[in-house]
C-alpha positions, 0 to 999 in steps of 0.5 A: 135562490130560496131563502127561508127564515127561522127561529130559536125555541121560545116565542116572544109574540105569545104569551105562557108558551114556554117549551121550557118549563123544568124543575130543578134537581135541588127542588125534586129531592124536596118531594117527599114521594119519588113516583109523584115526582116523577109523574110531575116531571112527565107532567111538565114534559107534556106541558113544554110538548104541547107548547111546542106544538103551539109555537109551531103551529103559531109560526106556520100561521106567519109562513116560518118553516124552520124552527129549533126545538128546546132542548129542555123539553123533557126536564132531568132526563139526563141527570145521574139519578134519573137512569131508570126512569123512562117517560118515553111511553107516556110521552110519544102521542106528543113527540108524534103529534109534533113530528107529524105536523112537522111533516104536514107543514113541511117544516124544516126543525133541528136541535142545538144541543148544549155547549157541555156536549163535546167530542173534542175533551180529553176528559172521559166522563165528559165524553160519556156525558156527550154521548148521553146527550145525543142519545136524548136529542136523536131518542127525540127526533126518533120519537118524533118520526123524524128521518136523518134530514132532521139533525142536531148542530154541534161545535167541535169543541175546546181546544184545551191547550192545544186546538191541533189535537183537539181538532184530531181527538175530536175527528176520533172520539166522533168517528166512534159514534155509532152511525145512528148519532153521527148521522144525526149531526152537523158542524158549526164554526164558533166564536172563539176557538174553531175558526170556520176553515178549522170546523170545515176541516173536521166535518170533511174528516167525518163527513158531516154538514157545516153549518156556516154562522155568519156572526161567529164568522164575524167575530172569529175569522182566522184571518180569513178573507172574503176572497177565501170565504167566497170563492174557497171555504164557502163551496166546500161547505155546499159540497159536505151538504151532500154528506146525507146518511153516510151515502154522499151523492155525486159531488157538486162541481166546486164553482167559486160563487159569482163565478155562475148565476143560475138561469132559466127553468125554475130550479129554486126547489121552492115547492108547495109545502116548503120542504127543506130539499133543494132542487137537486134533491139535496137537504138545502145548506143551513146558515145561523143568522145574528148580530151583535149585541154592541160594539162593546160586546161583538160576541153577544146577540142583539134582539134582531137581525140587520137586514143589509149584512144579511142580504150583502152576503145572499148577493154574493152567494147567489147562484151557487145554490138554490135554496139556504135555510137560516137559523136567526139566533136573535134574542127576539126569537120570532119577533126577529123573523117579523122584525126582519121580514118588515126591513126585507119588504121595505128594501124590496120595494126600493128595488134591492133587487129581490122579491119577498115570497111570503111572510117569511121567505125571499127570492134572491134574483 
């Protein structure tokens, strides 16, 4: 089994790379002259582009094809008062640079729009907002040249005094998204209201891709055990990964892991490129990779990722699938990706059982 290690947005090994740079609303209604304004705001979204483009090439260099873009890259855009602005035309040669390196490279990118984007609330205007907010993330990804096998990660929600029906209200509200968005997105448990088997559920009812995060797992299980994740939860997750446009492909075979270990021709869909389709064809299965910050705050997100946690759970996933993309969502950023891929070498030389590919995958024997 491929396993291939990413990063969020920022980049701690460069400096003055930030994709995120913004102005403040506050500060906009300071200038004098509205059009200038704007033209500095399109000036900034150049900036947060072009350092995109730099973070993307940078990690490349060191082997990591998967990488979340910022969701700020274009500052204000969102906001009430800025509904007849359009920066689109002055900004597409750099949405298209950067989804043509995409492309080039094979790398796998997505965004995380922000907690305020929830089709679960009961709250109108919010529900507008959301729609709005996807509307920007998917105009990007479009910009980009992108196709559907680029999505953006979402969590169903609040619960709002009653999970069950916000659960239900979610699977209406989300269902009413115009294909163009929906196919856009993928589910992930989160850490305090949406247990895993309730996210499943939902992404089953709207058959969408869960993306399964292990730390949030952690820390909000449900009462789940490892039984239950390995041999239930975690192949009917594998099997809403082939939920891909709205067309679903034939279904996997649900087979509890360590049921079967795959064997003989090379079936890891490792190819030059690293394109991020398993051998089957499918868009591989996505995990979001933290730890906690200290046991006086399991919620929080270290600076990096301990590497034994991670590899005790590929082990037992092995062989179900051929190659896992994971997100690390370390406050290190790509220097959790070094940091990692140092412990990774270190505990394959001591015959861990697996091989470190390059400087930012491994092979799960």
């Amino acid at each position: 089994m491929i396993v291939r290690f990413g990063f969020v947005a920022m980049t701690t090994l460069l400096p003055n790379k930030s994709p995120s740079k913004t102005m403040t609303y506050a500060n906009f209604t300071k200038l004098a002259d509205r059009e200038a304004g704007l033209r500095k705001l399109t000036r900034i979204a150049e900036e947060n582009l072009h350092n995109t483009l730099k973070v993307m090439r940078h990690a490349v260099a060191h082997d990591i094809k998967m990488y979340r873009f910022s969701s700020k890259l274009i500052p204000l855009v969102t906001h009430d008062e800025f509904a007849d602005w359009s920066p689109w035309p002055d900004l597409r040669p750099s949405f298209q640079a950067i989804g043509a390196f995409a492309k080039e490279k094979g790398m796998r990118v997505s965004f995380h729009p922000d907690h305020f984007c929830v089709f679960s609330t009961p709250r109108p205007e919010v529900l507008a907002k959301s729609k709005e907010d996807m509307e920007y993330h998917v105009r990007m990804l479009e910009e980009m040249g992108l196709d559907e096998s680029t999505k953006c990660n979402i969590h169903v929600g609040g619960a709002y005094g009653d999970k069950a029906k916000s659960k239900a209200r979610f699977i209406e509200q989300f269902s009413a998204l115009p294909d163009r968005l929906r196919n856009r997105i993928t589910l992930e448990n989160d850490d305090k209201t949406f247990t895993l088997r309730e996210t499943l559920e939902a992404a089953e009812a709207v058959r969408v891709p869960v993306v399964l995060d292990l730390h949030h797992h952690a820390v909000n299980d449900g009462g789940e055990r490892d039984a239950s994740l390995y041999g239930e939860l975690w192949p009917r997750i594998l099997r809403t990964w082939d939920w891909q446009g709205g067309a679903a492909k034939p279904e996997r075979e649900l087979v509890a892991v360590g049921a079967a270990r795959a064997g003989g021709e090379d079936r890891s869909g490792h190819q030059a490129g690293g394109a991020p389709v398993s051998f089957e064809g499918r868009l591989a299965p996505k995990l979001h990779l933290s730890s906690p910050k200290s046991e006086r705050d399991p919620r929080g997100h270290a600076d990096n990722v301990d590497a034994e946690p991670v590899l005790r759970f590929l082990r037992e996933v092995a062989g179900s699938v051929n190659q896992l993309d994971c997100m690390l969502e370390a406050k290190n950023k790509d220097g959790a990706v070094i940091a990692l891929m140092d412990d990774m070498k270190r505990l394959a030389a001591a015959g861990q059982g697996f091989r470190v590919l390059d400087g930012a995958t491994i092979e799960i024997m």
